[in-house]
DODO-753617 format. One record per residue (C-alpha): y, x, z. Coordinates in steps of 0.2 Angstrom, whole numbers, plus 5000, padded with zeros to 4 digits. Example, Ala and Ser with C-alpha at 12.3 -4.5 7.8 and 13.67 -1.06 7.14 Angstrom:
% DODO-753617
497850625039 499550685036 
***
This chain:
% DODO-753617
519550194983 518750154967 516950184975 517550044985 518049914976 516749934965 515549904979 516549744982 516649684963 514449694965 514349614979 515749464974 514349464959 512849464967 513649304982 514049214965 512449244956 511649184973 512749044976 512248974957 510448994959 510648954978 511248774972 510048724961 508648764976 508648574979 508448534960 507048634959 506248594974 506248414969 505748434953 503948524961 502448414959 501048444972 499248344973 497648384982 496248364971 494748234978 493648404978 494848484987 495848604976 497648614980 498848604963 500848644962 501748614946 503548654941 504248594925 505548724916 505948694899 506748864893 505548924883 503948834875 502548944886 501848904904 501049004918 499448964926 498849054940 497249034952 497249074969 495949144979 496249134998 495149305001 495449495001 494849645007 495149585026 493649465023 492449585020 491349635034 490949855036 489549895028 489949775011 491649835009 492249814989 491549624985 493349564983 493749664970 492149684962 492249474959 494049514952 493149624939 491749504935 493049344933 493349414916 491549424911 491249254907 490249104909 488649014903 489648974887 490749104885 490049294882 488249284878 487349254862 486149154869 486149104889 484449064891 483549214886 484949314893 484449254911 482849294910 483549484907 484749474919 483549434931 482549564929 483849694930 484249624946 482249624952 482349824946 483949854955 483449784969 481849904969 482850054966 483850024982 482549984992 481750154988 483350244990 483650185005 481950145017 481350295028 480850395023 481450385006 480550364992 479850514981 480850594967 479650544954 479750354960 481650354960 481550434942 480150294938 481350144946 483150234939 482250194919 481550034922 483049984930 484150084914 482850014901 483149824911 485149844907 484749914890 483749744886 485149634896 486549714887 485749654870 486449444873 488149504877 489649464868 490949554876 492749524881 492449374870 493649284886 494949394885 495149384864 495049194866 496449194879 497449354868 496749264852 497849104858 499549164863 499149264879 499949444880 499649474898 497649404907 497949474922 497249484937 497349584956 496549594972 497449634989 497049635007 497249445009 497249364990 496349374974 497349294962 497049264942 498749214930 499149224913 500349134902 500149014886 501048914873 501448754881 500248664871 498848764877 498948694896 496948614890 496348754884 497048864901 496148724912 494648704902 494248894902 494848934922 493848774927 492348864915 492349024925 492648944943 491248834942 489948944930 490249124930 488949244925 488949424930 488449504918 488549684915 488849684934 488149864934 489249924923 490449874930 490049974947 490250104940 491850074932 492450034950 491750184958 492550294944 494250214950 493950244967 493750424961 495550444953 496450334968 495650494980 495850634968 497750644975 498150704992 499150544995 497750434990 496650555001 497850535016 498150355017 496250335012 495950415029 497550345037 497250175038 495350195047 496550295061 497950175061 496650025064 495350015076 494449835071 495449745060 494549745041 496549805035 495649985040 494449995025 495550015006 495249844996 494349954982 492849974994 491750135002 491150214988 489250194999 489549994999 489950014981 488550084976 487549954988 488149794985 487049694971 487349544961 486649434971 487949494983 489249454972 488649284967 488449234989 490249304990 490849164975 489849044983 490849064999 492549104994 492949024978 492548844981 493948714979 494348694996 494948864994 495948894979 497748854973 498248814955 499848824952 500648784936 502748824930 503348834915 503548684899 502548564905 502748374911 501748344927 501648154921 500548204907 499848384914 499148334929 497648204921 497448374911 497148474925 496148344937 495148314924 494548504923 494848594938 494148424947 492348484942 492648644954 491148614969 492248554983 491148694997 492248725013 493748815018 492848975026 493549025044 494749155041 494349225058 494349415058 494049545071 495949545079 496649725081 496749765100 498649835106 498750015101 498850125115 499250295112 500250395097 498750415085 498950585072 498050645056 498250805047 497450855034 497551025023 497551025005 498151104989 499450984987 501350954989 501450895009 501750725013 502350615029 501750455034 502350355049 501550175052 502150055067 500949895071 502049735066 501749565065 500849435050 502049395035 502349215044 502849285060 504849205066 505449385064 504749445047 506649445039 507049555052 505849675047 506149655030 508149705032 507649865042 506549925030 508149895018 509449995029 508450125034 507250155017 507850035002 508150154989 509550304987 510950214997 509750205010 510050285030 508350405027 508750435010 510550475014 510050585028 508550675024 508750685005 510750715002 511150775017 510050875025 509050925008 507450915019 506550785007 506350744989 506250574994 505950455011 505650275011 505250125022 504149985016 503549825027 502149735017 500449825019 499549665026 500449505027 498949335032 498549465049 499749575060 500149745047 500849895046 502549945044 502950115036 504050275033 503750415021 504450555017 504050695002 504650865010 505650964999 504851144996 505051265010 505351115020 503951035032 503350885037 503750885054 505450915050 505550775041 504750675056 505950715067 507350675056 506550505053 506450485073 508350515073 508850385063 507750265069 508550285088 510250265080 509550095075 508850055093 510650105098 511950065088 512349885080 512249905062 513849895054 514549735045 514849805029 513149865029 512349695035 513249605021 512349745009 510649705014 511049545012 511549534995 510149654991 508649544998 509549384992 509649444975 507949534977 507349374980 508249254968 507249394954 505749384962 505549194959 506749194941 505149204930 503749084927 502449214935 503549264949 503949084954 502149044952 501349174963 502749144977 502348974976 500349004978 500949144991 501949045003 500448905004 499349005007 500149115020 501149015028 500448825026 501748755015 502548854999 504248735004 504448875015 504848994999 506848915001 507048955019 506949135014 508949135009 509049065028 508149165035 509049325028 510649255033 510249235050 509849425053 510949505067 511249685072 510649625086 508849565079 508849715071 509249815087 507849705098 506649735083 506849925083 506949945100 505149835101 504149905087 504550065085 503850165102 502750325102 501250245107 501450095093 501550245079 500150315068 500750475060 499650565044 500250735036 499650835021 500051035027 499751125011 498651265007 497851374997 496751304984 495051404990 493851444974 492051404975 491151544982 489651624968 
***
């Protein structure tokens, strides 16, 4: 009894913290200023005045799904190289630093080529190319000034330059006293118009070492693996961090082609919340993120992923505790029934009061811990998936099954009302904190234009949540998750083998 009416005081708390914030939606809303730029560039602004700092953000309308097989990684490695500076910023002396970094590129370009021609190149020509190309990096290295970006923005009130690359965005945000909004437009207008990628081979092999660490876990391994089975055309197939072949391939005269498409004005989103007044902010911003080269929006057209036809399955043995993966095919993030998926990934795999939690982990002991999460791809149809961490003795199939189980009892039974009101409280309130900060309300902003058309649609999302049904979530269940929709990947453990002598 207690138990209960605790649950009730929370969720009393959680409908009156929503209702508060719910009401001031329209204030905020009309206190959002919004202007295209004549080159293009699209720029939100909020005004908050609770604190004396602001939150710029630039985003990018690109991600790993714009990548084309064979040059898998470029998104990310631009991400890297935003942070190396421009013509002004991180060199000693721009000019002569040019020259050098043209001819590491002329040596790099060498060094592939005889790598890679057939036949290949001789031993003794790659070691001749590999030091010219070392000695060209050695002399390029010499003009450089580096991280001198991220010590002015730290140097000037900044504790978090951050940045991060996904399947569908690349976006760029950090936050400044409020009388830094000049300098923050000065310096993002600086490296969006003039970067230099320099130390861009360095850099590689920073990247390449990541991509080493992601797959030096059997989960990493398994998903690695799992998307390139649970995707036939569609670009979401290939990790955003790259193929460790294109890695290595891609040169910076690749790089600087991809900037030139993807991160002209037509392109990119500034969005601006914190202590600011738009009346006085925007001439600020205009004035410098104005000089941006307009370009053209590139066609996000990408190979679309055919209807899956049959149950698709992955196992894969390795030293390691086993793992469970389940993903179903589900539509884009602007699809009329996304808030449907979202509240069945809350019943049946949103934390420890969760149905497969519940099920397999407290009551069946099967698992150490199962889950359900909805947003692996959201500009193009994406996945939908369970997992589950088997407990030991325990296997993976048994956890499959069990997952199966519950999932029918959601194609056949309506959820119940005290568990809809749950999930709504939950999402709402998941929601309302997701946007509460100047970061979090910024990237939503920039989020909701760019994958939906219009960042007004950011406060439908209450709406939407509260028109969920059992039924939806019934006619959802029932739609998405059939055998031949699902793409299963499993870690069966093993003995470690030793190297043999």
């Amino acid at each position: 009894m207690f138990r209960r009416k605790l649950a009730i005081f929370v969720l009393l708390g959680c409908f009156l913290t929503i209702f508060a914030f719910a009401s001031g939606f329209e204030t905020l809303q009309q206190s959002i200023v919004e202007k295209t730029l004549p080159n293009g560039l699209k720029v939100i602004m909020v005004p908050r005045h609770n604190a004396p700092v602001f939150t710029g953000l630039i985003y990018a309308d690109v991600g790993g799904a714009n990548e084309n097989q064979n040059a898998t990684g470029l998104a990310h490695i631009f991400e890297h190289m935003a942070f190396k500076g421009t013509k002004t910023i991180g060199t000693k002396d721009y000019e002569k630093e040019k020259l050098a970094l043209d001819k590491v590129e002329k040596a790099f370009l060498e060094l592939r080529s005889a790598k890679e021609r057939k036949p290949k190149a001789s031993e003794e020509e790659i070691k001749a190319l590999e030091e010219k190309f070392q000695e060209a990096q050695k002399e390029a290295s010499e003009f450089v000034v580096s991280n001198e970006l991220g010590e002015i923005i730290e140097r000037e009130g900044s504790p978090d330059m951050n940045a991060f690359t996904s399947f569908d965005q690349t976006v760029y945000m950090y936050s400044l006293p409020s009388n830094k909004l000049e300098l923050w437009a000065a310096i993002e207008a600086d490296r969006f118009t003039n970067p230099v990628l320099r130390e861009f081979y360095k850099e590689k092999e920073v990247i390449m070492e990541e991509k080493r660490m992601g797959e030096s876990n059997a989960f990493g391994k398994l998903l690695d693996d799992f998307m390139a089975v649970a995707y036939k055309n569609h670009m979401y197939r290939s990790w955003v961090i790259g193929n460790m072949s294109d890695i290595n391939h891609i040169s910076r005269t690749d790089a600087e082609a991809w900037f030139e498409k993807w991160y002209r004005a037509k392109n990119l989103t500034a969005v601006i919340v914190g202590d600011i007044d738009p009346k006085t902010a925007m001439p600020i911003v205009e004035k410098y993120l104005g000089q941006i080269p307009s370009g053209e929006k590139p066609s996000q057209y990408v190979s679309e992923e055919p209807p899956q036809r049959a149950e698709k399955r992955i196992i894969m043995e390795d030293p390691a505790q086993p793992l469970l993966v389940i993903g179903y095919h589900k539509p884009a993030f602007d699809d009329p029934d996304n808030a449907v998926y979202d509240a069945i990934a809350d019943i049946l795999g949103g934390g420890r009061s969760s149905r497969l939690y519940t099920s397999l982990v407290k009551e069946k002991k099967i698992a150490m811990y199962a889950g359900a999460f909805t947003d692996l791809g959201e500009k193009y149809p994406g996945l939908f998936l369970f997992f589950a961490v088997p407990n030991q003795g325990k296997s993976p199939e048994e956890c499959e099954k069990a997952i199966y189980e519950e999932i029918e009892k959601l194609k056949t039974t309506p959820v119940t009302n005290e568990e809809l009101e749950g999930l709504k409280a939950r999402s709402k309130k998941n929601f309302i904190g997701a946007i509460d900060s100047n970061p979090g309300l910024a990237m939503n902003l920039a989020r909701y234009q760019n994958l939906t058309g219009d960042y007004r649609n950011l406060f439908k999302e209450l709406d939407k949540i509260d028109k969920v049904t059992p039924q939806d979530i019934m006619r959802i269940a029932q739609k998405t998750f059939v055998k031949s929709n699902a793409t299963i990947g499993i870690v069966h453990t093993v003995e470690k083998q030793e190297p043999k002598n």
